[in-house]
N, C-alpha and C positions, 0 to 999 in steps of 0.2 A: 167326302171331301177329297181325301187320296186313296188312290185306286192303284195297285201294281201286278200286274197280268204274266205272267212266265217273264219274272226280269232274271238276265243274267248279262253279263259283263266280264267281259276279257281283256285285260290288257296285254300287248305286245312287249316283251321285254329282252334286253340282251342275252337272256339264257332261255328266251323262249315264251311260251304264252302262259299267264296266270289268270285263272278262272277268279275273281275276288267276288263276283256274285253267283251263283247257280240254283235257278229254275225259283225265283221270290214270288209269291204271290201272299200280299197284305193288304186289309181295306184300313183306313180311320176316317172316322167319322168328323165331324165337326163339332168344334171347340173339346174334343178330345185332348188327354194331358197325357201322351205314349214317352216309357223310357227305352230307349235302345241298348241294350246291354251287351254285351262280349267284351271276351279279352281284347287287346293290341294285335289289327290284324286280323278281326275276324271278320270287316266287313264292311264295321260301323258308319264311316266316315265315306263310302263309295255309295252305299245306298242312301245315306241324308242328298250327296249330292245328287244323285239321281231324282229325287224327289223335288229339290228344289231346281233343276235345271241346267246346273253348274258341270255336269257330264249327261255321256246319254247311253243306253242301253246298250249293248250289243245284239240283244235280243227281247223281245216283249213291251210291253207297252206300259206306259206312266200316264195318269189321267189324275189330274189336280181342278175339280168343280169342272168334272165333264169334260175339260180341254187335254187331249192328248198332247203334251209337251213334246213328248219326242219327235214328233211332225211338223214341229215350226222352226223356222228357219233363225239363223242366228240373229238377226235386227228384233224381229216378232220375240224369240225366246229373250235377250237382253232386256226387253219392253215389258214382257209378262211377269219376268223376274224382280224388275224394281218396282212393282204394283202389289206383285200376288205376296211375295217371302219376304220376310223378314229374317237376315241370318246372324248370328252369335258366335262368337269364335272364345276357341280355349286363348290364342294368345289377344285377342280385342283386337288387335289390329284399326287402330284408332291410327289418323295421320297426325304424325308429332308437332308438323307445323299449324296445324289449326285448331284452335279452342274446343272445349266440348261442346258447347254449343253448334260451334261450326263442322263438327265431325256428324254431328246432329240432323242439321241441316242439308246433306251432303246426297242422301238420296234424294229427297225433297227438291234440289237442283238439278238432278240428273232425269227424274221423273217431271217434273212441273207440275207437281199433284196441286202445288197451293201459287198462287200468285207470289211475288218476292218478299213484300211488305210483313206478308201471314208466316212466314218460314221458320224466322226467328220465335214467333210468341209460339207456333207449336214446340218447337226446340225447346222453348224455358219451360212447358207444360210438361212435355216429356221428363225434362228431367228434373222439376220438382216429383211428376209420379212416382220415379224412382229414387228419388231422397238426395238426389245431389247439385238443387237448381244451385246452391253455392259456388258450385265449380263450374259454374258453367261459362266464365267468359278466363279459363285457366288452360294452358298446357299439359296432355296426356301426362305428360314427364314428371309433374306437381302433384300425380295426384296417386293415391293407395290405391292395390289391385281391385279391390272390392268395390272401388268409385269408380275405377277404369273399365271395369265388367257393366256396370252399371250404365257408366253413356252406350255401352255397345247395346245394351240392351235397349236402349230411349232412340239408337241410333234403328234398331232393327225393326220398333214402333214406327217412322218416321211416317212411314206411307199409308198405316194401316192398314198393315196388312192380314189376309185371312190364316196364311201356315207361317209359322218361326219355328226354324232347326236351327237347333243348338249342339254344335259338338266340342265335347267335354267341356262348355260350362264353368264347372267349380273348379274344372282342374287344380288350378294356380292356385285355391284360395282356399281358406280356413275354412274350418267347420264352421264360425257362426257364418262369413256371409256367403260359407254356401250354404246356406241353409236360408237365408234372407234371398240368393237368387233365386234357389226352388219352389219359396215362395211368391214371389212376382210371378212367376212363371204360371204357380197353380191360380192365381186372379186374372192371368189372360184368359187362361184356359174356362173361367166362372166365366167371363164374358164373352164367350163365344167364339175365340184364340183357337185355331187345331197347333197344338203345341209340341212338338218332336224331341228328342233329347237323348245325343248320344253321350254315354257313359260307361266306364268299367266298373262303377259305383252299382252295386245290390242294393244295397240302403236306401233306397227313394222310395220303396212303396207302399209307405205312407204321404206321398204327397202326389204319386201320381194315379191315373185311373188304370196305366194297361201297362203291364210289363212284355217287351218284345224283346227274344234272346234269339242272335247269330251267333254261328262259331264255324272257321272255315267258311263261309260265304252261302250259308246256308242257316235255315231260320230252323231253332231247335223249338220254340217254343211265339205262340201267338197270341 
């Protein structure tokens, strides 16, 4: 499913260039449940984007179901990305002024995966999946971190998509519901989900299949 070929990444900065990836090569397979592990800074967070198309290499190739991403143009990559990924953020980043539902529905309008009528009832599907259809015609603002993580997640379902990266996840939130995220996560991943997950958390592996560790921009462990 993902495929990364000598990836490495340079960023330009006011004190000069910073290597944040050097010489990555990782395959995951499909419906695979991979934890991304390292400290703050080691990486984490540049190769999820990489993978999902949100940055692009400096050097080597990114192949997501055979399609080299790094080679499509930005309309084509913007198109692939609200079909192919689903993304999760540590802060949710849900828009305040619109329902969960309608935070839901949001890719689903930018794609035109479903006609307008269909939009909503996947949106309430979704977030009954995840246990919050209650909330769903409510403001971000109303609602606990753990229901807040939760539309991101039904939000990151919207399109059905084949890869969801997730970075940091649980961050914000308690042990039981991170422990209720890591579990949705491992029932993608049963259903055929390639599932990503960046974290400084050790602890998950018991619920995922492969633990992948960076540090300094480099993979210590596969």
């Amino acid at each position: 499913m993902i495929s990364l070929q000598n990836i490495s990444k340079t960023f330009q900065t006011p004190a000069g260039s910073f290597s944040a990836l050097k010489d990555i090569n990782l395959e995951i397979t499909t419906g695979e449940f991979v934890g991304l592990i390292g400290k703050s800074g080691s990486g984490k967070s540049t190769l999820l984007n990489m993978i999902g198309g949100i940055d692009r290499p400096s050097a080597g190739t990114v192949s997501v179901s055979k399609i080299a991403i790094q080679d499509l143009s930005e309309t084509r990559m913007a198109i692939w990305r609200g079909r192919t990924v689903g993304f999760v953020f540590q802060f949710f980043q849900l828009l305040p002024t619109l329902t969960a539902a309608e935070n839901v529905m949001l890719p689903m309008d930018f794609c035109k995966t479903l006609p307008g009528p269909e939009r909503r009832k996947r949106a309430l599907d979704l977030l009954e999946r995840v246990g919050v259809l209650q909330q769903a015609d409510k403001l971000p603002a109303t609602l606990s971190g753990g229901e807040q993580q939760r539309v991101a997640i039904a939000r990151a379902l919207a399109n059905k998509p084949a890869v969801v990266l997730a970075d940091e996840p649980t961050g914000n939130l308690d042990s039981v519901n991170a422990q209720s995220i890591l579990d949705l996560f491992r029932g993608m991943a049963n259903e055929g989900t390639t599932v990503v997950i960046a974290t400084h958390e050790a602890d998950i592996s018991t619920v995922i299949d492969r633990t992948v560790e960076i540090s300094d921009g480099t993979l210590v462990s596969a």
